[in-house]
C-alpha positions, -999 to 999 in steps of 0.1 A, spaced: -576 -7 187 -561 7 223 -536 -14 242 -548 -7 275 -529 -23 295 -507 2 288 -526 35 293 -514 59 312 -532 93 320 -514 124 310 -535 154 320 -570 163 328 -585 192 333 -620 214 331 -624 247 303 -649 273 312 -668 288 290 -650 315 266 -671 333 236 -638 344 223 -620 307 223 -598 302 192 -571 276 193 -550 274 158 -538 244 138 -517 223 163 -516 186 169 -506 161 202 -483 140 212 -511 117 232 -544 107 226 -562 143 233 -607 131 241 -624 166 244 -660 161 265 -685 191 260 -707 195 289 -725 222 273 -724 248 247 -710 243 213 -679 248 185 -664 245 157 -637 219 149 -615 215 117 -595 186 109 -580 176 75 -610 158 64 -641 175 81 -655 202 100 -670 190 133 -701 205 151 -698 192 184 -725 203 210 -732 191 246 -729 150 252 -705 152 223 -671 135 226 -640 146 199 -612 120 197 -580 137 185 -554 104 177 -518 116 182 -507 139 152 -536 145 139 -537 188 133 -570 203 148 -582 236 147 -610 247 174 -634 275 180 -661 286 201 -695 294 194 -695 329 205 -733 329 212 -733 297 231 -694 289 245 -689 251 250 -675 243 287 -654 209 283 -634 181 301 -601 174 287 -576 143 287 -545 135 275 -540 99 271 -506 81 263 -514 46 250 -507 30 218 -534 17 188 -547 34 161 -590 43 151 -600 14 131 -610 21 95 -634 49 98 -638 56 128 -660 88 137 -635 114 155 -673 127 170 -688 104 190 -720 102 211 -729 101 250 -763 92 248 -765 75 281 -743 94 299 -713 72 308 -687 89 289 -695 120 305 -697 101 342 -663 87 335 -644 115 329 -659 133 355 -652 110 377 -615 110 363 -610 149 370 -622 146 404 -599 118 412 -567 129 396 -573 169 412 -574 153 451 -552 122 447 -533 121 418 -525 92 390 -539 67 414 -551 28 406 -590 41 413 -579 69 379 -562 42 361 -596 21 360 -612 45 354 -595 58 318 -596 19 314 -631 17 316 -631 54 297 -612 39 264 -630 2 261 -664 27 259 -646 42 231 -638 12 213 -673 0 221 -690 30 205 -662 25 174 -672 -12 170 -711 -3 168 -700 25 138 -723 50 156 -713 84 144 -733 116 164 -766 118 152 -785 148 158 -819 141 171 -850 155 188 -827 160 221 -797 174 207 -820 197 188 -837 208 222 -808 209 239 -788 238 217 -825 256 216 -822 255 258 -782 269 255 -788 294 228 -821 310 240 -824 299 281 -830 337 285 -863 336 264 -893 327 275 -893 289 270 -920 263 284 -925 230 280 -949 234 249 -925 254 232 -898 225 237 -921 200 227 -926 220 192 -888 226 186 -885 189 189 -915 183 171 -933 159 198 -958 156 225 -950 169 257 -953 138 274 -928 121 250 -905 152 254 -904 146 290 -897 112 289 -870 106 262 -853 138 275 -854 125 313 -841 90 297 -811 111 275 -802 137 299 -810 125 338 -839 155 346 -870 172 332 -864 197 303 -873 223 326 -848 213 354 -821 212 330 -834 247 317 -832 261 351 -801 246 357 -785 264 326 -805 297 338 -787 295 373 -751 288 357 -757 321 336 -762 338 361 -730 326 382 -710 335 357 -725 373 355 -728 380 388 -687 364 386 -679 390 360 -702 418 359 -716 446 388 -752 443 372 -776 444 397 -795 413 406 -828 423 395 -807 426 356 -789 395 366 -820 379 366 -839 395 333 -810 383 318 -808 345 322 -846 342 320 -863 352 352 -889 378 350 -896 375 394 -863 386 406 -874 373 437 -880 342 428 -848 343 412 -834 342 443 -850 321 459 -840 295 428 -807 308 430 -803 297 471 -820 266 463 -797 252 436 -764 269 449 -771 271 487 -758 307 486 -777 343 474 -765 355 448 -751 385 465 -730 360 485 -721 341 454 -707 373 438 -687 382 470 -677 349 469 -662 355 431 -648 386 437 -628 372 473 -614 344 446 -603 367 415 
């Protein structure tokens, strides 16, 4: 599949969240992998429309046209690379693949952080290494994405984290027990389903208090928390800042 001894990384990089994201038919020179962290899209390629949502990875092989857009109602935030190494997909090879336990996610994380404070260095290099024999791993087991209990909890969380959502109500979107809910979701994801909740509440609410002069009592109603003081208290907690200090902190930055 991938001669990876000769890999070398091209480009990484991080894409915030964007309702209005549109990118028209265009293709790559490189191996393009496109990691959603959250949120989700829409992406066409000659054969197929791709759905891909959070713990999703899209594999674009060099000329291959692609067409991508945004979710308005839920934008996906991604990791990007750009990979220059020779091999083609074998025969049928899904273009959507899964992260079920994580690692893909990890590696290009670990990638971005590497390659923003150091550069192309032998650490990055291992790690793309590691990155595409994951791939080829998940190619060779002919596991495309399957949408399952998770995945279905998971775009409930990003499309309604501003509703009022409990573990009950979680554990009939997925149509299980709540004690099973919590366990195969703490296996998939690393946290409760109520963490990850809160953790998606607070990340709203970054971003408004980034790009909006709402008040913080509206901040709050908005991503989901009826106690604006416990809002804040949530807020410092998870951010180690207020939120008034994480909007001046914004606003000194734009």
């Amino acid at each position: 599949m991938f001669d990876v001894a000769s890999a070398r990384l091209v480009g990484v990089g991080h894409v915030a969240p964007d309702s209005g994201w549109a990118m028209p038919s265009h293709s790559h020179a490189y191996w393009e992998f496109v990691y959603f962290i959250r949120g989700s899209g829409k992406v066409d390629v000659p054969s197929a429309t791709l759905s891909p949502q959070p713990f999703h990875l899209v594999v674009y092989p060099p000329g291959l046209p692609h067409a991508e857009t945004a979710n308005p109602a839920d934008p996906e935030e991604t990791v990007f690379m750009s990979i220059d190494v020779t091999g083609d997909p074998p025969a049928g090879a899904h273009l959507l693949l899964p992260d079920h336990n994580g690692e893909l996610g990890w590696l290009l994380g670990r990638i971005l952080v590497e390659q923003r404070s150091f550069g192309t260095t032998p650490l990055a290099h291992a790690y793309v290494t590691a990155f595409l024999h994951l791939v080829e791993r998940l190619w060779g087991m002919g596991v495309p994405v399957r949408h399952d209990s998770i995945d279905t909890v998971l775009q409930h969380i990003h499309t309604n984290y501003a509703s009022d959502i409990s573990l009950e109500s979680l554990a009939n979107v997925a149509c299980l027990s709540k004690t099973h809910l919590a366990h195969v979701f703490r296996s998939r994801v690393g946290t409760s389903p109520l963490r990850y909740l809160q953790h998606v509440r607070i990340e709203a609410a970054k971003r408004l208090l980034g790009t909006s002069s709402l008040p913080i009592r509206e901040v709050a109603a908005r991503v989901g928390f009826a106690d604006p003081l416990y809002f804040s208290r949530a807020f410092r907690s998870a951010t180690g800042v207020s939120p008034k200090a994480c909007r001046r902190q914004s606003k000194s930055t734009t």
